[in-house]
C-alpha positions in Angstrom: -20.9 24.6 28.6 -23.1 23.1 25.8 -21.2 25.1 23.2 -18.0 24.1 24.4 -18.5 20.5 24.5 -19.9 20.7 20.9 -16.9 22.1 19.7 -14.3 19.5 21.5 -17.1 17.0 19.7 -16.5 18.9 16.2 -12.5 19.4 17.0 -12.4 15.0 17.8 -14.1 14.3 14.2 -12.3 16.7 12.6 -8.9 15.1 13.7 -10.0 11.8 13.3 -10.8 12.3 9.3 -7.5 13.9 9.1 -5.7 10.9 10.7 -7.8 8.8 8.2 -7.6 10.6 5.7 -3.7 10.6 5.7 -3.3 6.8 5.7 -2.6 6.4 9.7 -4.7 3.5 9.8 -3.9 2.0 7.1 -0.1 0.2 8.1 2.0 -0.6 4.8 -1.4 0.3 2.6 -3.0 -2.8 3.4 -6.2 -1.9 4.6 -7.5 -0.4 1.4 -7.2 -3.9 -0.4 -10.2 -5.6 -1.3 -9.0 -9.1 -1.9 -6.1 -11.4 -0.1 -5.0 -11.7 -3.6 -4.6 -8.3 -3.8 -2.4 -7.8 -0.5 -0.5 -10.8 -1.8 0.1 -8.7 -5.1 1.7 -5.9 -3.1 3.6 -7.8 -0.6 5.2 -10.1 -3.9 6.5 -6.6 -5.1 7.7 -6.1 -2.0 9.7 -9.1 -1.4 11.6 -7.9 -4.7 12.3 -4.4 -3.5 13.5 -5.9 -0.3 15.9 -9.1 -1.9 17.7 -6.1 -4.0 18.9 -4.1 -0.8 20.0 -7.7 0.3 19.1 -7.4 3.7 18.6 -11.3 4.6 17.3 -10.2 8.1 14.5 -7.9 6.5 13.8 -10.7 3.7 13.6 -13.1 6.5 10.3 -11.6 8.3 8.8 -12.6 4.9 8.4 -16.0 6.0 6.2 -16.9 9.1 8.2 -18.6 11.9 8.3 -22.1 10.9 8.4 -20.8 6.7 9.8 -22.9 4.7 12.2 -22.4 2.0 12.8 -25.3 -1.0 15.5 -24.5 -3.2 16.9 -26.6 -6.8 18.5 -29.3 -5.5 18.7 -29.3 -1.8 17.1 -30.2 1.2 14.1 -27.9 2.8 15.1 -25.0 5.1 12.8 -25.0 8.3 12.1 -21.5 10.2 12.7 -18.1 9.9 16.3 -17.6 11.0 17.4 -20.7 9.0 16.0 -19.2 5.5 17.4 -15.5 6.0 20.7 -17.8 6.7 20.2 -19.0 3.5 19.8 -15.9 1.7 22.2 -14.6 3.3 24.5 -17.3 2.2 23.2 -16.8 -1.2 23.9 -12.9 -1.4 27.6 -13.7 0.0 27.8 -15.8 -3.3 26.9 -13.2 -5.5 23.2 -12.9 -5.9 21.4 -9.5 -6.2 18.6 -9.1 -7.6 15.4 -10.8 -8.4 12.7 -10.3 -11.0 9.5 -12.2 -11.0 6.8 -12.7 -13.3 3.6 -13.8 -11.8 1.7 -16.4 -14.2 -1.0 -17.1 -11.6 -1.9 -16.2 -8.0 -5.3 -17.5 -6.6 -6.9 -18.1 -2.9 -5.9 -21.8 -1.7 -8.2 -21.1 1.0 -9.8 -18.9 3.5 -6.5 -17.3 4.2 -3.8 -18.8 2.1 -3.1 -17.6 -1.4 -0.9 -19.2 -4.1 1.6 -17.4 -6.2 3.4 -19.1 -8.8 5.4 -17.6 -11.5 9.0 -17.3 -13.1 12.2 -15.8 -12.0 15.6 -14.3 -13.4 18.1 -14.3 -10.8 21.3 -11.7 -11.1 23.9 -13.6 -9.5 27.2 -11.7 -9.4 30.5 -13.8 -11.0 34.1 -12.7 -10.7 33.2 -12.3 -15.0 30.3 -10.6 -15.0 26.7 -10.9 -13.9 25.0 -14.1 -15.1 21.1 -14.6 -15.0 19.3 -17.9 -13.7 16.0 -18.6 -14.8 13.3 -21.0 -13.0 9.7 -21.7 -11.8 8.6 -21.1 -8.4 5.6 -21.2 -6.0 4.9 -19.6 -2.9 2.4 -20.2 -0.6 1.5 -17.3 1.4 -0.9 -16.9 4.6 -2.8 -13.9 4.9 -3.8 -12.4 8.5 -7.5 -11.1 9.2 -5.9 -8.5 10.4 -5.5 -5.9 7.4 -2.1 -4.0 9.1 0.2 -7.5 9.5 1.8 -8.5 6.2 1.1 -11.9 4.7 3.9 -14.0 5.4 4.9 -17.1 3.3 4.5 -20.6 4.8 6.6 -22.6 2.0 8.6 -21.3 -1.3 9.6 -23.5 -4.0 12.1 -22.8 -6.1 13.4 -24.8 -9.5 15.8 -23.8 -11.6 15.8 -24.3 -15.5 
């Protein structure tokens, strides 16, 4: 009985360092980051990966539920649902793709970290595909919990 019960014991650990070892734990790679900055790295990239499939829904759970969203020249967009809206609307006009260069991204706090950067904007025209340039910052909050995303609480974007 002793012997058996040492091997279930082995057969458990053995299982468990396999389910570690192949990244089970670790939901969308966060936990292995040191830093917020560092999960804030990733989940930057992959807010661009995501805005190029123009899936507004998908871009939308970027944003906590009462995100906002300040674009050139318009009012702030409140919530969730209203900013995938408006990148929705924004992909039915022809915008596809975004590239971002970071120029600095630092904690703001004990769970906030601030991104700010440039952009080039592909916005599709009926001639051709024209680029729009601009600043932006983006406030993310980071959960304590390392498998939840950070989500971004306010983006602000200006256009050159």
């Amino acid at each position: 009985m002793n012997n058996l019960l040492k091997i279930k014991s082995s057969l458990v650990l053995l299982f468990g360092l396999i389910i570690f070892s192949s990244g089970a734990f670790a939901t969308n790679g966060y936990a292995y980051y040191q830093t917020n900055v560092d999960r804030v790295w990733d989940a930057s990239a992959e807010f661009v990966e995501v805005f190029a499939t123009n899936d507004s829904r998908k871009l939308g759970k970027f944003y906590k539920r009462n995100g906002i969203l300040k674009l050139p020249n318009a009012s702030a967009i409140s919530g969730r649902h209203n900013v995938a809206s408006a990148w929705q609307a924004g992909f039915d006009q022809g915008i596809r793709s975004v590239a971002l260069n970071i120029i600095s991204i630092e904690e703001a706090g004990r769970n906030k970290v601030l991104e700010n950067g440039t952009y080039v904007l592909d916005i599709e025209t009926p001639n051709g595909i024209i680029q729009q340039e601009g600043t932006y910052s983006v406030l993310w909050v980071v959960p304590k919990r390392m498998d939840r995303r950070p989500k971004i609480l306010f983006d602000a974007i200006d256009a050159n």
